[in-house]
Phi, psi and omega in degrees: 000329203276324180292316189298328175294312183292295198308299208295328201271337178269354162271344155276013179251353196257332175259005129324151170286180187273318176309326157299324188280303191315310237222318113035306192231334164313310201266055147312185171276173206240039190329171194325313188317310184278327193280349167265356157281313200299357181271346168279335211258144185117169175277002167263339210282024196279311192296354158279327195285298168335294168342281232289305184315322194265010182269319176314311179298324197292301169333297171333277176323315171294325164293292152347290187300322194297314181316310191279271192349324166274340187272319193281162162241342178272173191280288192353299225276339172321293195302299188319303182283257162027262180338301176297290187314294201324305180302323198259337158271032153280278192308325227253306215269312171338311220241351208256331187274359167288327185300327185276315175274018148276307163324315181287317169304292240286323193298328190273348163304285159011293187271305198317312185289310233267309216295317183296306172264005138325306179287314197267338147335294171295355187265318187287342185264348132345299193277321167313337205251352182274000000 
């Protein structure tokens, strides 16, 4: 399966321009790193940036509540506080499993683009042979 694959990417890199094959080989694979950049970058990334501030904020809050949570004595404000830390690691995992799946679009983006120009690579090069 691995030969087949090594074959169809050296007959698409042979029927590209060098501006293409280049532009190609960009759209590899990604590690984690580039793939948590790559979520700021783009017409959304003002709103990962918003995201990440209100997970902070959110931490803040939790750690507060852990504090006072620890400080009380009646059960009532025990329960009160409880709540608050539950809410703000609700909200704060909410916000951290949207983050991922914008990494998970931008990869399926990714391969929708390499898969487009797979085809049309193989379409152009089809028609030269015709």
């Amino acid at each position: 399966m691995k030969n087949d694959i090594e074959k169809i990417d050296k007959l698409i890199k042979e029927a590209l321009t060098k501006e293409e094959a280049k532009f190609y080989d960009e759209l590899g694979e990604q590690n984690v790193f580039e793939k948590f950049g790559g979520v700021f970058k783009g017409k959304m990334g003002w709103l990962a940036i918003i995201m990440n501030v209100v997970v902070l904020v959110l931490f803040g809050l939790l750690v507060y509540c852990l504090i006072q949570f620890l400080n009380v004595e009646t059960t009532n404000e025990l329960i009160k506080w409880g709540a608050g830390m539950f809410t703000c690691m609700l909200m704060m995992s909410m916000l951290k499993l949207y983050f991922w799946m914008q990494m998970d679009k931008n990869d399926v983006l990714r391969e929708l683009k390499r898969l487009e120009l797979q085809i049309s690579a193989l379409a152009n090069k089809n028609n030269g042979q015709n």
